[in-house]
C-alpha positions as CSV (number, residue, x, y, z in Angstrom):
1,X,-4.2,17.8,-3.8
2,X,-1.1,15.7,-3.2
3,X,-1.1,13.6,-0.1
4,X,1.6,12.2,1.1
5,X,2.3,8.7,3.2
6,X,1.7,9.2,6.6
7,X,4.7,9.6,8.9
8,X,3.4,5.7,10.5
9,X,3.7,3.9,7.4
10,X,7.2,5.0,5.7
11,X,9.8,2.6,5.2
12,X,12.1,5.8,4.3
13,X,12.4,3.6,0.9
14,X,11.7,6.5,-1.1
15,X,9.8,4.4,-4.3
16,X,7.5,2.4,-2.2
17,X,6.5,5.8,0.2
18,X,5.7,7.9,-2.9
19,X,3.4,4.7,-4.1
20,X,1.9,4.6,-0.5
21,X,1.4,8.7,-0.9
22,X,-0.5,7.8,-4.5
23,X,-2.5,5.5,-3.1
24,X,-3.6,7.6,-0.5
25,X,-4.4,10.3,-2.9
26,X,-6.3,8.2,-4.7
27,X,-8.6,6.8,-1.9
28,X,-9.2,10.3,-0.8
29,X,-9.8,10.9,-5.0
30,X,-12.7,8.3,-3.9
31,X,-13.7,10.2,-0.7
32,X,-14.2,13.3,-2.6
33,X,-16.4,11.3,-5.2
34,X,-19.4,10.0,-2.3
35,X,-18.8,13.1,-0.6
36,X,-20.0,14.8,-3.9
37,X,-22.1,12.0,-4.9
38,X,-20.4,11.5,-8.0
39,X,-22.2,9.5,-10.6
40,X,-21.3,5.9,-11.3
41,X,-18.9,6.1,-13.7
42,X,-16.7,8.7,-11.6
43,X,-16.7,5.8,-9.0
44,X,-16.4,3.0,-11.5
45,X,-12.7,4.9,-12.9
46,X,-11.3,5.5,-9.3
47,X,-11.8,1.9,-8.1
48,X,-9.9,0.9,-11.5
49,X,-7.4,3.2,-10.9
50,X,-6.9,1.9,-7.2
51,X,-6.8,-1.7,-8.4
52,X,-4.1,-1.1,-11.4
53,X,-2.1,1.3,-9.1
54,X,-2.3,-1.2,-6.1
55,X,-1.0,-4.3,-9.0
56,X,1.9,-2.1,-9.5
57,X,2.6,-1.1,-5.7
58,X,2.5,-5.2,-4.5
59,X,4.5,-6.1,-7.0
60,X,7.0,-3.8,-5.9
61,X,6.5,-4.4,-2.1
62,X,6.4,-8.3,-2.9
63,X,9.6,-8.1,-5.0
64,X,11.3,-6.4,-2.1
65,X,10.1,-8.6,0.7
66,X,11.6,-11.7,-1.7
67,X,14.9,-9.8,-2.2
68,X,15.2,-9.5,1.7
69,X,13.2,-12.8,2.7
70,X,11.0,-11.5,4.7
71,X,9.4,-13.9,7.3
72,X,5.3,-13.2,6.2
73,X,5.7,-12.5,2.6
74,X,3.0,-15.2,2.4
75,X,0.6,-13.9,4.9
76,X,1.3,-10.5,3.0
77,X,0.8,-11.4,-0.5
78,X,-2.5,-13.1,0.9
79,X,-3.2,-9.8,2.3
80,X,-2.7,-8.2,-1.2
81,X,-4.1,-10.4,-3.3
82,X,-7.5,-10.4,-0.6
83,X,-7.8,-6.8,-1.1
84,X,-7.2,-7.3,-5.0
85,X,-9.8,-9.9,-5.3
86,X,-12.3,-7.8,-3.1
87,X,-11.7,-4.4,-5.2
88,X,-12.7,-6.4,-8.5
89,X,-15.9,-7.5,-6.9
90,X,-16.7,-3.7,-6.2
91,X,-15.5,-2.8,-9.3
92,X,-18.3,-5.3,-11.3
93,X,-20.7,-4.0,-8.7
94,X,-20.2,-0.4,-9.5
95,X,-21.5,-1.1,-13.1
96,X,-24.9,-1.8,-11.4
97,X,-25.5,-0.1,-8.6
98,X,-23.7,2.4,-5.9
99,X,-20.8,1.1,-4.2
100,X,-18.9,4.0,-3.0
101,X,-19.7,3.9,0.3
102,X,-19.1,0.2,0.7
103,X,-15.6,0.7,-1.2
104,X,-14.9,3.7,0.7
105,X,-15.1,2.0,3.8
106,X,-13.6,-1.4,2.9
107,X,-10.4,0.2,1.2
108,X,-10.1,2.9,4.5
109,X,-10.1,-0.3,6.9
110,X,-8.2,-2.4,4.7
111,X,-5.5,0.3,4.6
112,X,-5.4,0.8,8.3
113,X,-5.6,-2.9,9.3
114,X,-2.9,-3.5,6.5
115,X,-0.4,-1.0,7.8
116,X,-0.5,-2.0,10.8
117,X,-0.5,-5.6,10.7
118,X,1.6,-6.6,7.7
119,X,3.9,-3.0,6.7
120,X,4.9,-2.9,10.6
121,X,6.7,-5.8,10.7
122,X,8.4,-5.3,6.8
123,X,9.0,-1.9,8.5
124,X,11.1,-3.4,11.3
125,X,12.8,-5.7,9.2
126,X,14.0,-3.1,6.8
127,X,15.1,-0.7,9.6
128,X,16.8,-4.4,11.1
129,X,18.4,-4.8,8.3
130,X,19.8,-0.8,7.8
131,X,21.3,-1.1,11.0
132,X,23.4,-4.2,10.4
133,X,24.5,-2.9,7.3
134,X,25.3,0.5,8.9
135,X,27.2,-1.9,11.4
136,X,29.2,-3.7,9.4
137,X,30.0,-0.7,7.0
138,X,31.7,0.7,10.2
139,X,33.6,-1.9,10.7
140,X,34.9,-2.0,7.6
141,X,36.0,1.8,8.5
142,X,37.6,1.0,11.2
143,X,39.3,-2.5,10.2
144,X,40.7,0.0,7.0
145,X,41.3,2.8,9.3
């Protein structure tokens, strides 16, 4: 089942909403794994593709935010590399005893708290930055015109 980013946390970049989407998928890949009570090692493999997805996704999101300045990129790679540090200790856990309702819930507020704290405000810069582009473009139609 493909899920994709919610309507509240696309930048209409399309690279970064797809990775949003696939991290979505996969957190609800670990939903479906306490739901079923998946053993261990089902758990174990979804929190390690979270973390090596989520490496990918920041370094992404962080390249952009430097390409554009943004004014918490530090506050946000904190943000990222909190979550990062956190998923590893669950991640070590899971070898010895069940985590997935711990992760489950960490990752789901994480998510929510992240989005709306740290992607809001990269949102509005990016859509900031569209319109003075779009702005200046038409002026440059109408200077030529």
């Amino acid at each position: 089942m493909q899920i994709k980013a919610a309507a509240n946390c696309e930048l209409g970049l399309i690279e970064i909403d797809e990775q949003h989407g696939q991290l979505f998928n996969l957190l609800e890949e670990l939903d479906r794994a306490v739901i079923n009570g998946d053993r261990w090692h089902v758990v174990h493999n979804v929190l390690v593709k979270i973390s090596q997805w989520a490496a990918v996704h920041f370094a992404v999101e962080e390249s952009l935010m430097r390409l554009f300045r943004h004014a918490r990129l530090s506050a946000h790679v904190a943000d990222h590399a909190e979550m990062q540090d956190r998923l590893k200790q669950l991640m070590i856990a899971s070898l010895k005893q069940d985590v997935s309702k711990e992760a489950s819930r960490y990752l789901r507020e994480w998510k929510r708290r992240h989005i709306e704290v740290f992607d809001g405000t990269l949102l509005e810069q990016l859509r900031d930055i569209a319109r003075r582009l779009d702005l200046q473009a038409s002026g440059v139609a109408a200077a030529t015109a």
